[in-house]
VOPAGU-2260 file (C-alpha; in pm, 1 decimal, decimal comma):
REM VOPAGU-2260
SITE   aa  ch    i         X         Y         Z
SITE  UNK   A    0    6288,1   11082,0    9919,4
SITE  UNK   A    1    6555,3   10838,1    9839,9
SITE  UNK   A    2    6794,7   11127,2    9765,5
SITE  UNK   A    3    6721,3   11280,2   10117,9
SITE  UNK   A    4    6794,8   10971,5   10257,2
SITE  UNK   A    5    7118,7   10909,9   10096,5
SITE  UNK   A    6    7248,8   11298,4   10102,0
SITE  UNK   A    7    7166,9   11260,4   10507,7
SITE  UNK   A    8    7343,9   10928,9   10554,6
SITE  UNK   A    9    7679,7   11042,2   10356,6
SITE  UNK   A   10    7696,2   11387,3   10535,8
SITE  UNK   A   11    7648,1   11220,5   10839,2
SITE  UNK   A   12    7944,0   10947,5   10783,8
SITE  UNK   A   13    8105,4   11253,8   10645,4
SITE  UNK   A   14    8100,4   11469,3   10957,5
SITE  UNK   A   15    8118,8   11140,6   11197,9
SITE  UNK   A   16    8476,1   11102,0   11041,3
SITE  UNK   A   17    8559,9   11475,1   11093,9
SITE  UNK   A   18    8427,2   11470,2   11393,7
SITE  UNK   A   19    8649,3   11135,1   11511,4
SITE  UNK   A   20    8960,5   11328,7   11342,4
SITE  UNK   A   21    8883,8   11641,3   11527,1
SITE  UNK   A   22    8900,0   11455,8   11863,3
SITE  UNK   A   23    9199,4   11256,6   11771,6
SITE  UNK   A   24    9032,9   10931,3   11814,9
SITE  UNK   A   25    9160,4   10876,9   11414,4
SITE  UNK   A   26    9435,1   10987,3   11258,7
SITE  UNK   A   27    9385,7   11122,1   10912,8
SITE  UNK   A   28    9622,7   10884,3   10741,2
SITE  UNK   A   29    9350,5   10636,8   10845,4
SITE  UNK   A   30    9058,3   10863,2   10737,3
SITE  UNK   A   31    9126,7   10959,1   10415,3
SITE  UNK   A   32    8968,0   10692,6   10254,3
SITE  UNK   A   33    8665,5   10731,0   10439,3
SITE  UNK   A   34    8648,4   11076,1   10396,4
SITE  UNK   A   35    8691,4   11020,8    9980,4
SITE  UNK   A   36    8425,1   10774,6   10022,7
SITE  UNK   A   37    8143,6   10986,2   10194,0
SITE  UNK   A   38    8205,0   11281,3    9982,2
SITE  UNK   A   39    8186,2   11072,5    9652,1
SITE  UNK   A   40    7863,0   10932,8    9847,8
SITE  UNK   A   41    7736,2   11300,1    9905,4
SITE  UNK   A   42    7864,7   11444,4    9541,7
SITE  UNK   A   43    7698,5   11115,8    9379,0
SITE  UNK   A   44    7402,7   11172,3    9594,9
SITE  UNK   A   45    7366,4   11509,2    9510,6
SITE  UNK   A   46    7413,7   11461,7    9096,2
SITE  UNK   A   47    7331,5   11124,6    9090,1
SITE  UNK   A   48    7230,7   11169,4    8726,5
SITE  UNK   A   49    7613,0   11151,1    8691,6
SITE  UNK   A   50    7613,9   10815,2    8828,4
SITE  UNK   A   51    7354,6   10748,8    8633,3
SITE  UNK   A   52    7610,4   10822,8    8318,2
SITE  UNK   A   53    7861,5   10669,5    8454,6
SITE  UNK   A   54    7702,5   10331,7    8553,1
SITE  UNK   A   55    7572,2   10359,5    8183,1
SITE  UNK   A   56    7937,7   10415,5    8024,0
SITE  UNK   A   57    8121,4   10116,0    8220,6
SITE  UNK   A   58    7840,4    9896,4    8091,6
SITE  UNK   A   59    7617,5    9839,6    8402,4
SITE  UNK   A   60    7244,1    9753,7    8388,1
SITE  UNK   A   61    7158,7    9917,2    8685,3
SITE  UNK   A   62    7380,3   10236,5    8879,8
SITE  UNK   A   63    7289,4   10027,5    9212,4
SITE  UNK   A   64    7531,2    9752,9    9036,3
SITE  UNK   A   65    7794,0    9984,8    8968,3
SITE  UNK   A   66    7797,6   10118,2    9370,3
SITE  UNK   A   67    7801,0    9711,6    9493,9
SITE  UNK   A   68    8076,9    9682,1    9260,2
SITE  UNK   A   69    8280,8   10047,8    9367,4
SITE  UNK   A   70    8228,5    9909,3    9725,7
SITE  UNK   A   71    8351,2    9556,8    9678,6
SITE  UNK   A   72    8707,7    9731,1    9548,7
SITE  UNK   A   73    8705,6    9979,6    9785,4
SITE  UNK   A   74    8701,6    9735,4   10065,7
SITE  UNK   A   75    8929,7    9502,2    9893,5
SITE  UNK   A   76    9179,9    9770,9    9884,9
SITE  UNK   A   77    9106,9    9892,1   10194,8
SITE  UNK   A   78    9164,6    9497,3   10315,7
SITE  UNK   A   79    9504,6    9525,1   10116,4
SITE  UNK   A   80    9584,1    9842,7   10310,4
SITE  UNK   A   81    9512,1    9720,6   10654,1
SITE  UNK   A   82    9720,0    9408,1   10611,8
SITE  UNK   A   83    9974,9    9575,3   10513,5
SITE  UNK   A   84    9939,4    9825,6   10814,3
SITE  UNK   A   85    9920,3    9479,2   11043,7
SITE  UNK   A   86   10267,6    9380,7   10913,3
SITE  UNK   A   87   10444,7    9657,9   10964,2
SITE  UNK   A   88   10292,4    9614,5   11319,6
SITE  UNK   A   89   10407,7    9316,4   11335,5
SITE  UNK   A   90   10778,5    9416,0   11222,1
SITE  UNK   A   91   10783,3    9696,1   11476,9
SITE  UNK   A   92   10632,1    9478,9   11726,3
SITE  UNK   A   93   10947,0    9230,2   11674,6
SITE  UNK   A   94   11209,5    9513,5   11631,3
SITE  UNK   A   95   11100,2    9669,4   12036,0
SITE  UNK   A   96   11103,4    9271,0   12174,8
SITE  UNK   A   97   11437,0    9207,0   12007,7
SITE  UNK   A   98   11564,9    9566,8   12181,7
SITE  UNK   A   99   11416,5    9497,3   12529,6
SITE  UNK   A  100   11581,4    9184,3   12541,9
SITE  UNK   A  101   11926,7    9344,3   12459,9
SITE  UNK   A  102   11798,5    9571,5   12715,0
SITE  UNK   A  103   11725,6    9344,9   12963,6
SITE  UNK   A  104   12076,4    9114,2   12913,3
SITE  UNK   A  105   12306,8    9430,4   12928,8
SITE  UNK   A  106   12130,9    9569,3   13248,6
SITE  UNK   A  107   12158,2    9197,4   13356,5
SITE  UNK   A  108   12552,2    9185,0   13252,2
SITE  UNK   A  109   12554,0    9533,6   13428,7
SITE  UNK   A  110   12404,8    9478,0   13778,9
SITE  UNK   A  111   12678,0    9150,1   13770,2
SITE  UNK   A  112   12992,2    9364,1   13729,8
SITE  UNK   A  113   12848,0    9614,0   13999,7
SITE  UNK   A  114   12769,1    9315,9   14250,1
SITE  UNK   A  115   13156,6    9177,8   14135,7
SITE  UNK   A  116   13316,2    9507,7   14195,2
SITE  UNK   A  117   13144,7    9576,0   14524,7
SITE  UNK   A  118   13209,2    9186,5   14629,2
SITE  UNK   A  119   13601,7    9255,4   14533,4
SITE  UNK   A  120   13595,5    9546,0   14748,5
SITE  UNK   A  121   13426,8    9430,1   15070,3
SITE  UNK   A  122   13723,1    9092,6   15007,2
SITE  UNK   A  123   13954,1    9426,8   15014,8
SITE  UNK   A  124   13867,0    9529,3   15340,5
């Protein structure tokens, strides 16, 4: 029953995140890891005596240890990833201020030289 359970829940995060790709509401730079996730869930689900064997080799009592402790570096990486992604946010964020503002002052310096050049001409008449 377990099995079910788990080969249901990973094929449906598995076609969740296809599904969010396929509608463009994710891009797939952001969805890879996700997707390597849910079908190491499903494979693992699938041939769990494999995780079985591998919770044994790494030196794990139990396999249910080994997944807490695959998840807890997943989502430190995945923490690691995401602030990274928030910096170069941040960078980009402070690059398009920095240009509006140069924007802003030459349109600024450019509406003065067209109000002084029509002011000299109206003098002129």
């Amino acid at each position: 029953m377990e099995k079910w359970l788990a080969i249901i829940i990973s094929g449906g995060i598995l076609w969740t995140v296809i599904e969010l790709v396929r509608r463009e509401k994710l891009t797939f730079k952001y969805a890879l890891s996700w997707l390597v996730i849910s079908v190491a869930a499903l494979f693992f689900a699938v041939f769990d005596h494999l995780l079985f064997r591998i919770a044994d080799t790494l030196g794990f009592e139990l396999p249910s240890n080994f997944i807490f402790f695959s998840l807890l570096v997943f989502f430190v990486f995945l923490s690691l990833f995401l602030t990274i992604f928030l910096c170069e946010q941040n960078n980009r964020n402070d690059t398009i201020a920095q240009k509006i503002g140069i924007l802003e002052f030459e349109i600024e310096r450019l509406n003065k030289l067209v109000e002084d050049s029509q002011k000299d001409e109206d003098s002129k008449k």
